[in-house]
N, C-alpha and C positions, 0 to 999 in steps of 0.2 A: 392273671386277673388283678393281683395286687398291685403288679407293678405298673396298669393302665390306673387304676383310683389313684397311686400315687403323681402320674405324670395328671392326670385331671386336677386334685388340687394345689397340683404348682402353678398350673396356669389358672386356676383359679383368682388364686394366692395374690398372681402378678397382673390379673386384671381390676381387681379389687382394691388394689392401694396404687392402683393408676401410673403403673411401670406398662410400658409398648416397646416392641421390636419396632425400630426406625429402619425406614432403607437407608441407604448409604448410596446420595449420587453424586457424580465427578464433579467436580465445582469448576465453571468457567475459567478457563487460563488466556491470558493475554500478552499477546502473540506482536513483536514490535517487525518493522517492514525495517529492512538492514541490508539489501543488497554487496557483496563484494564488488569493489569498483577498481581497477584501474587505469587510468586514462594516461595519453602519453602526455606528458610534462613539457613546457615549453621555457627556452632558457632566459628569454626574455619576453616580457607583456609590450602588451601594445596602451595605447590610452583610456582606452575605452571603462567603463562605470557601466556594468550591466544591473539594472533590478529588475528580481524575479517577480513578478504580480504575481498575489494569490490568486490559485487556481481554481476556475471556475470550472463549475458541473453541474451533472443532476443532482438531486437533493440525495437522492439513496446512495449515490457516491460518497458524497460527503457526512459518512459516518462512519462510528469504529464496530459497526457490523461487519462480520467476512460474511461475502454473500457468495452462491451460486447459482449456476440456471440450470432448472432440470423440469422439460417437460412445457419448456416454455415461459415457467413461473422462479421468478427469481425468490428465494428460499435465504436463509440468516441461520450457520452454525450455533448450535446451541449450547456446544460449548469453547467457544472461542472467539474474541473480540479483536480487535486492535488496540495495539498501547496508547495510538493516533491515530487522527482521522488519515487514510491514506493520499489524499488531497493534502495536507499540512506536513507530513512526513516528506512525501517526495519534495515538496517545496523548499525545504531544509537538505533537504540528499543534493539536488540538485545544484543549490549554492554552492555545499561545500566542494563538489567536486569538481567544478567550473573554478572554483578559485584555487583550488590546490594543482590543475592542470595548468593554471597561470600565463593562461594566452592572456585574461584580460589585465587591467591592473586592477580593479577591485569586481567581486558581484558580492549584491546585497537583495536581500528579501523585502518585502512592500510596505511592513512599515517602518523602515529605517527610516531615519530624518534624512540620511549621504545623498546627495545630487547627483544626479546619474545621465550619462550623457543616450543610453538605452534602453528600453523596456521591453522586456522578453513577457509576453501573454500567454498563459498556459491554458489549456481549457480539457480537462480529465472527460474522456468519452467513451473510452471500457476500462473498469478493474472490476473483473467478475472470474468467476470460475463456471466452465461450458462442460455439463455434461451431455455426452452422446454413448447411448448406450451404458455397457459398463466403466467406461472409459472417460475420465475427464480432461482437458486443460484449460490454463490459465490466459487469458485476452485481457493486454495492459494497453490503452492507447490513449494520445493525447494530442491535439492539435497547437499548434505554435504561431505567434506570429511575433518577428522582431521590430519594432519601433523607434524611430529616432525620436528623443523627445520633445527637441526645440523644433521638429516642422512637424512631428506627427504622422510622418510617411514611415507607409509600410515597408520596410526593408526588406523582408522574405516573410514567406509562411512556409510551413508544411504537415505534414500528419506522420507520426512517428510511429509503430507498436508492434507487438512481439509479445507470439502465444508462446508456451512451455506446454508440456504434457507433463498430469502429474505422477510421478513416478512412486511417490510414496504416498499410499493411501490411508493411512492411519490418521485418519478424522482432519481437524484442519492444519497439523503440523504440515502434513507434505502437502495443503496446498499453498503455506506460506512459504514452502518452499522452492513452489514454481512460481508464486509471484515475487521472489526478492530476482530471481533468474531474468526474470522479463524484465523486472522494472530496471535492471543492469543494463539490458539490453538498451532501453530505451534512451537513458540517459547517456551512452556511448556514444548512438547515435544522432542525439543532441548536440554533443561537445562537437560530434564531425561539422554535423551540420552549421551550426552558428562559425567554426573557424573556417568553414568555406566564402560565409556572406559575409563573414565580416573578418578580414585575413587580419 
């Protein structure tokens, strides 16, 4: 009996000069898109001046929301963001690793001042995460088209993408972990594709 009055006027004690038990919750971490990349190397460039045009999309693409779909309804991890818009990031991934593959002699992003005898169009059409059932994975796609600059002709197009499954489920780490895997994927298939149409 005493030692309930005494636990009563502790809490008393501590609601009276305005002390509260706080919860304690995880604070948002932000999560940078960094795919491993390696592309084959080429010993010598050709003339060419590629720029990457920013990429176009839907508007909910273009944010540093990680989003997924479940049920239909696309949903926003509530605690994990992007460091970048994934739209802005790839656009940057993409450059560098066209120029360090060094088929072209230079690629540059859209607002560089550099003259460019090329223009590669990007236009971002899935970066979501699919859930089915218990089960999710990752859908990165993007449509391309290359452009000559001084006539405007379309050179090629095509549609690039590659799902992952996500393998580690521990909230939005292991689904940035199937999207740095795709968006690898994509960009691989990128460099194939453009040293095809344009050797």
């Amino acid at each position: 009996m005493k030692s309930i009055l005494i636990a009563t006027l502790a809490l008393s004690i501590l609601s009276l000069s305005g002390c509260s038990i706080k919860e304690t919750q995880p604070k948002p971490f932000s999560y940078t898109l960094e795919p491993i990349l390696k592309l084959e190397r080429f010993s010598k460039s050709n003339e060419d001046v590629v720029k990457i045009a920013r990429i176009d999309g839907a508007s909910g693409l273009n944010s540093r929301t990680i989003l997924y779909k479940k049920d239909g309804a696309m949903q926003p991890y509530k605690y994990g963001t992007w460091s970048e818009t994934p739209s802005l990031k790839l656009q940057h991934l993409m450059a560098e690793a066209l120029q360090d593959q060094n088929h072209f002699h230079s690629v540059v992003i859209g607002n560089s001042m550099a003259v460019s005898n090329l223009v590669l169009e990007p236009v971002l059409q899935n970066f979501e995460e699919v859930f089915v059932d218990d089960k999710s994975y990752v859908h990165v796609s993007l449509r391309f088209r290359l452009i000559e600059t001084k006539s405007g002709d379309v050179i090629g197009s095509v549609k690039l993408s590659s799902k992952k499954d996500v393998t580690n489920t521990n909230g939005a780490a292991g689904t940035v972990e199937a999207f740095n895997l795709a968006s690898a994927d994509v960009v691989k298939s990128l460099s194939i594709w453009l040293n095809e149409v344009r050797p």
